[in-house]
N, C-alpha and C positions, 0 to 999 in steps of 0.2 A: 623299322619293320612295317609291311605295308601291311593294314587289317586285311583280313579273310573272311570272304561273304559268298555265302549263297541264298538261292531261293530255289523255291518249287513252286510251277504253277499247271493248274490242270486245264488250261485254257490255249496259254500263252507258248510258242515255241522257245526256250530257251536253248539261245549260239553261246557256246566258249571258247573264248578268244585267248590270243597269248599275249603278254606283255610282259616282259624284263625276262623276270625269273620266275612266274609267276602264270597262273589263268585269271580272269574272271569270265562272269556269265553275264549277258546282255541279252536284250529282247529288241529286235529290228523293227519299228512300227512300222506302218503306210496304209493308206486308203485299202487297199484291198483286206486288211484287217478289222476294217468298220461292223462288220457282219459280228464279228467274235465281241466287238464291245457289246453292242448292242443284247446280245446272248450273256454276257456278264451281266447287266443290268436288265436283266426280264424281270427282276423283282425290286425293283426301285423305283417306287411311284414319282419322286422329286427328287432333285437334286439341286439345293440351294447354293445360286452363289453370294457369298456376301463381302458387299463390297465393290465400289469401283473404283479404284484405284489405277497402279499402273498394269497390274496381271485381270483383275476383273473383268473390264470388257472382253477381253482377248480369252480369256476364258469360257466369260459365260456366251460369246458367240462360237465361238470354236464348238463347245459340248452341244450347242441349239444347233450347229449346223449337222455337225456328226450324227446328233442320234433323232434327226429328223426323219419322220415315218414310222416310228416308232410311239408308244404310249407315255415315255418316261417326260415327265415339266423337267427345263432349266427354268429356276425361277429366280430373279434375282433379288436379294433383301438389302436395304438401305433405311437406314435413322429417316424417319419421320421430320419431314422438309429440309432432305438434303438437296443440294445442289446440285448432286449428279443424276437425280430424278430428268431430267429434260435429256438428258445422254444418253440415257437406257433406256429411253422412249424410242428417240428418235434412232437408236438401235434396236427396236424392233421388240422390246420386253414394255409390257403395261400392265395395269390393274384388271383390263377390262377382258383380259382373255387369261386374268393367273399367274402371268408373268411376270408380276414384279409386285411386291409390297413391303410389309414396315420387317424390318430387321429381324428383330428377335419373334415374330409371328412364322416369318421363314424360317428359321431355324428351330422354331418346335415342329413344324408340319413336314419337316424334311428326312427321309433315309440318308439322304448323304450332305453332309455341309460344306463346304470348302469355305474355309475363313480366310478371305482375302483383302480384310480391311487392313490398315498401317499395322505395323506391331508395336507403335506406342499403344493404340487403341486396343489392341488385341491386352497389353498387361494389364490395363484398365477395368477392360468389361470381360475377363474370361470367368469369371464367375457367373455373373450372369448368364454368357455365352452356354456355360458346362450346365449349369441349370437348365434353361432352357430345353436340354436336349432328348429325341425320345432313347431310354434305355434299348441297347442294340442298334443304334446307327451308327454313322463312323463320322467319323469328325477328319476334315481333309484340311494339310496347311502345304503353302507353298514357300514356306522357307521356315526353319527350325527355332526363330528367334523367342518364339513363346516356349520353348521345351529350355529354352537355356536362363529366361527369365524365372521359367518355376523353378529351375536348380536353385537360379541364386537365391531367393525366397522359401526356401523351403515346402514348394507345395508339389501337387502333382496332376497328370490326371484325371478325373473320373473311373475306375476301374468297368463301369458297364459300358461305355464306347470304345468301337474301335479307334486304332489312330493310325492317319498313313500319312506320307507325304507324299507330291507331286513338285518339280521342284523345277520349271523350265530354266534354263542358262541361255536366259537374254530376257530382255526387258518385256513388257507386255506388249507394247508395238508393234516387236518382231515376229511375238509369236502370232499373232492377230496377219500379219503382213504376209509372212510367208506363206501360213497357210491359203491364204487367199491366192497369192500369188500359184502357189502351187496346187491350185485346183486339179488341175490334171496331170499331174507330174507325181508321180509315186513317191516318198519319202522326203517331200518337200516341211518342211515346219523347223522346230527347235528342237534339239536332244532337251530331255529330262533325265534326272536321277529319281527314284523315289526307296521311299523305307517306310522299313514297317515299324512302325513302334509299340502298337499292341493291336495285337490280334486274340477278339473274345470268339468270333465263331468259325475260324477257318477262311473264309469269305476274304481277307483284308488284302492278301498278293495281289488277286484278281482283280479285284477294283484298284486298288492303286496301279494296274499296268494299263488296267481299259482306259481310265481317267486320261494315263500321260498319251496313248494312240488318240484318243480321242479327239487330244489338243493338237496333235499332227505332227508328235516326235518321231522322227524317222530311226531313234536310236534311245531307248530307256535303261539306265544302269542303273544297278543295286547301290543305295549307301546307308547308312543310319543319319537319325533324324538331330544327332549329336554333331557327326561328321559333316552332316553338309551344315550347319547353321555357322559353326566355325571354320569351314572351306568359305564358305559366301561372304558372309560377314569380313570376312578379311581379304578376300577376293577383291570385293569392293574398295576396300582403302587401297587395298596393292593395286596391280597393275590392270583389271579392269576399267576403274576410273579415278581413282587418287593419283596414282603414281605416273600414271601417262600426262596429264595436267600436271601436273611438277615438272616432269620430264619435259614436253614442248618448253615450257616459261622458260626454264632457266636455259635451255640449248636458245630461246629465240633471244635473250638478252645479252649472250656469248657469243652471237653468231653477226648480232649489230655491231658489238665492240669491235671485232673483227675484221667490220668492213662491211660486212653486206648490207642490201637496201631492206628496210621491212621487210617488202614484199618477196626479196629474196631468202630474210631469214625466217619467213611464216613457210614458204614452201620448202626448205632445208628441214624445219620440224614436224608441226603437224600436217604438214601437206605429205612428207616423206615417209609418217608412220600412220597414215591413215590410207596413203597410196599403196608404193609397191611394196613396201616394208610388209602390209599386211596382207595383200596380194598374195605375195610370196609364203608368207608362211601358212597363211590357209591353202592352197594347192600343194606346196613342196615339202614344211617346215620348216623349223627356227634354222638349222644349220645350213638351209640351201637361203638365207638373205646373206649369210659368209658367203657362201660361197658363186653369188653370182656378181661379189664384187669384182673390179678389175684385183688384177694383182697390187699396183699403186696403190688401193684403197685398204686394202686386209689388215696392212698393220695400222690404219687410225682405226678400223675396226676392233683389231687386237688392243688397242692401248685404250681404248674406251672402254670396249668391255669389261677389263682388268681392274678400269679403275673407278668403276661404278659396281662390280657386283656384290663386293663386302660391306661397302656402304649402303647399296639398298638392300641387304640380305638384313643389315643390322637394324634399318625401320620397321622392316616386313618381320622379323623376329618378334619385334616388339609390338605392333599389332597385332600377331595369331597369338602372344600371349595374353594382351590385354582382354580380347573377344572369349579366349578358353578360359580367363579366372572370369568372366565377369563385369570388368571394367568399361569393356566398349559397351556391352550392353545397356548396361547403369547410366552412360555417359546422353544414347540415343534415347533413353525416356527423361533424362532429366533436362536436355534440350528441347525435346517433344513440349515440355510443359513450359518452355520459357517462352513460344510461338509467337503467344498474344504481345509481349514485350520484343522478343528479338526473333522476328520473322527470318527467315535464310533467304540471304542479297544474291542480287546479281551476280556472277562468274564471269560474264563474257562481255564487260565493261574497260578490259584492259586496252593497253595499242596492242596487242597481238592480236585481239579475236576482231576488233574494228578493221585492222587492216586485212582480216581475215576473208571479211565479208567481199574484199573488190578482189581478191584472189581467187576466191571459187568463183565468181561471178564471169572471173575471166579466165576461168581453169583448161590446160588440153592435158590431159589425162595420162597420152604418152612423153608427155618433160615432163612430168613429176620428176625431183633429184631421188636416188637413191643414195641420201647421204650416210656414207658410212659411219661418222662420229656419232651420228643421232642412232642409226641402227647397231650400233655398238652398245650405244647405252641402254638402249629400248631391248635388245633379246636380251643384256645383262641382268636387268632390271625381272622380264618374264623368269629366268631360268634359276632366280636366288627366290622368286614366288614359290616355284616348283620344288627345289629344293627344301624351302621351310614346311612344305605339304610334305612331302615325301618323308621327312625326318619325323612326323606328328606321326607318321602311320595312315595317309588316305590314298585309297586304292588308286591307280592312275589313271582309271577310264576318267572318276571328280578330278582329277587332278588335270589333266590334259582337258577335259568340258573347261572347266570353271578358269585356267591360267593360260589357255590359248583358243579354246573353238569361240568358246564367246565373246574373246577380245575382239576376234579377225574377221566373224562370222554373223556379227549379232551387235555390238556396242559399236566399237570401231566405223562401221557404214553411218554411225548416227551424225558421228562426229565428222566427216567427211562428208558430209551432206549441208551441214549447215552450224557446226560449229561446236565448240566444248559443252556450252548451256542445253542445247537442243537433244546430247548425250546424254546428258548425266541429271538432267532434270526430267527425262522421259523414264528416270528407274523411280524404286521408291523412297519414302524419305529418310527412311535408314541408310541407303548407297548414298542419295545427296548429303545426309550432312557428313554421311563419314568421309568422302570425296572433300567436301570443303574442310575438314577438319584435320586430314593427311596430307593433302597437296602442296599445302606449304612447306612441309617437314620434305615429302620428297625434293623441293625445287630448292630446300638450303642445305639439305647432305650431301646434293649434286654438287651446286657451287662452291663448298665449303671442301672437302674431299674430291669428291671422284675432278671436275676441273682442275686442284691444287696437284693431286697426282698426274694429271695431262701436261699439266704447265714444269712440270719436270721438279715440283719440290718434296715428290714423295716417292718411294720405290715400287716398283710394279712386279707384279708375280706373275710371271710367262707362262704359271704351270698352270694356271686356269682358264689359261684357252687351248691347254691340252685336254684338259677336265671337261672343256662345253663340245668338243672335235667326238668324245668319247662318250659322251652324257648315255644312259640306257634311253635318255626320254624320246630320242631321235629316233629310233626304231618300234617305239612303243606308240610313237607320233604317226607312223608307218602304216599301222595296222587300227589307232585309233582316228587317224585322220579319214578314213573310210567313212566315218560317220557324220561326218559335217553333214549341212542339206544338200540336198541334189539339186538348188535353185539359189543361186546368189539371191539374196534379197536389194531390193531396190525402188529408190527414195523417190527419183524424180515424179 
């Protein structure tokens, strides 16, 4: 059963949309709505951001660009001789004009906070943090992971701040990129979700939708701040960036046995699911890369799919439950704390991403293969993601953001630009370690099952590619595919 949400906002124009069986309500941002942020925040002296991280910069220029001409500070706060002091200078925030000082000094002198430091550090110092704050400001987070820490601990938040999320679906990069790139281009940026989690003066809808326009979401949907920590959170090990990194390995060490040369089985994999694989489902969706195989191709399409999607449905199970009781959570501060001794290694040290590197180097863009065995396994792998969201109860505007727009639209470019490391190390360090801590598991369920059922020693079930032909999500893809940005983003 998918949750039921609404909002109301006295600012904002709210569209409702259809998908399945079902509505939700959505809010369309774009530049021509800069006028209404700024009219939402006529009473907000500061707006701190803290933290620079992988959403930080990209945040706290996006808000300095948007409500520029305006009276309102972005100011940014940072620990007292941090390292990223020379970054946010030389992005235009300093001392000597307001724009930037010590951490916790921002965030007592701030109306709005947005905590955008790691969320190991966030379990760390949220006391402090909640101290700190003036009674009736709102405390802003860009992913849920400190709300799912205080379950597990028994604690909660402050009762006198408000709490909202803003919650972009793509790295901070992107959202920093696109908007740039889409300077003049209407609904150019990243979709957002956000929730409301407590709301003390009425005020909280309104700034959490100005926040998400602000940062240049051409598309903000309603979730709770429950819902998206355990959509993302397991987002990221699935098929965001865990499971695609499994997926390329083990197809490129299958595809050498095979026969092919490296170089031909790096462009069978992540050249093929970074190319048209994802091409295609960001313009068309998941069921037009079926359908623009040859006929020859459909059934290793068909037998790939078949026989990867119970085997990754049965990972990706076991991720969204570990994330909902707690486990992954527990698991990313207790590695947080191990840093000093075991720092997170290299990824992109293997022969696939070296050979990688003379591939793109000497990429033409229309041979990419559109190999069906990879893209078999790859919409497999996406549509047992969506399945396990749908079954949890999360609405499908998150569900289609978080398991497809931001694969194809947002991560995806990163990695096709310059490699798996360049992906997955440009998110934050929650996605990396849970990426290195999944991707193995995805690349031996592959090899071990779904391969064992290819190579003809396990039986295949033909009705699940009647099941993906039929899916609702292809239609729901239809109407939420409208919301991608209106500006491919782009690397070179």
């Amino acid at each position: 059963m998918v949750m039921s949400l609404d909002f109301e906002s006295g600012v904002f124009r709210k569209d409702v949309i259809n998908v399945a069986d079902g509505t939700e309500a959505v809010v369309k941002g774009g530049r021509d709505l800069f006028s209404l942020v700024h009219s939402v925040f006529r009473d907000t002296s500061q707006i701190g951001v803290i933290g620079w991280g992988s959403q930080g910069p990209a945040q706290a220029q996006n808000l300095r660009d948007t409500l520029k001409g305006t009276a309102i500070r972005v100011k940014v706060g940072l620990r007292k001789g941090s390292s990223s002091v020379k970054e946010a200078v030389e992005a235009g925030f300093n001392e000597e004009e307001g724009t930037l000082g010590e951490m916790m000094e921002v965030i007592s002198e701030s109306d709005i906070v947005l905590l955008l430091i790691s969320d190991a550090a966030q379990t760390e110092l949220y006391p402090e943090i909640f101290s700190a704050m003036k009674p009736g400001s709102t405390l802003g987070l860009s992913h849920g992971f400190l709300l799912g820490h205080l379950t597990s601990v028994g604690d909660d938040f402050p009762d006198y701040i408000n709490v909202i999320a803003v919650c972009p679906k793509g790295m901070g990069p992107s959202v920093r990129r696109l908007y740039v790139q889409g300077e003049k281009v209407n609904g150019a940026g990243i979709n957002s979700s956000f929730a409301i989690h407590q709301d003390i003066d009425g005020k909280a809808t309104d700034h959490a939708i100005a926040w998400a326009i602000a940062l240049g979401s051409p598309y903000c949907f309603q979730t709770t701040l429950e819902s998206e920590y355990k959509s993302d959170i397991f987002g990221e090990r699935g098929i965001l960036l865990g499971a695609v990194h499994g997926i390329v390995e083990a197809l490129y060490q299958r595809y050498k046995t095979e026969g092919m040369s490296a170089e031909e089985a790096f462009e069978n994999t992540a050249e093929s699911v970074t190319g048209p694989i994802s091409r295609i489902i960001s313009k068309e969706g998941i069921l037009a890369v079926y359908n623009h195989l040859d006929k020859s191709d459909k059934p290793k399409f068909e037998a790939a799919y078949i026989a990867t999607y119970m085997p990754g449905k049965e990972i990706l199970q076991e991720i969204y439950d570990d994330v909902a009781c707690g486990n992954e959570i527990r698991s990313v501060v207790n590695a947080s704390r191990r840093y000093d001794r075991f720092p997170m290694g290299q990824i992109d040290g293997t022969e696939m991403w070296v050979v990688g590197e003379g591939v793109r180097h000497k990429r033409i863009e229309e041979n990419i293969p559109l190999n069906p065995t990879t893209a078999g396994i790859y919409c497999a792998t996406m549509m047992a993601q969506i399945d396990v969201l749908l079954e949890a109860g999360h609405p499908y505007s998150e569900i289609v953001n978080e398991s497809v727009i931001e694969c194809v639209d947002s991560l995806n470019p990163y990695m096709h630009f310059n490699g798996i490391s360049y992906m997955i190390d440009n998110c934050s360090n929650t996605a990396r370690l849970g990426a290195r801590k999944w991707a193995s598991r995805f690349d031996y369920i592959i090899k071990q099952q779904a391969f064992t059922a290819l190579d003809g020693n396990q039986s295949l079930d033909w009705k699940l590619v009647e099941d993906f032909k039929a899916h609702p999500i292809h239609e729901v893809l239809s109407v939420v595919g409208e919301m991608r940005p209106s500006v491919d983003i782009s690397l070179g």
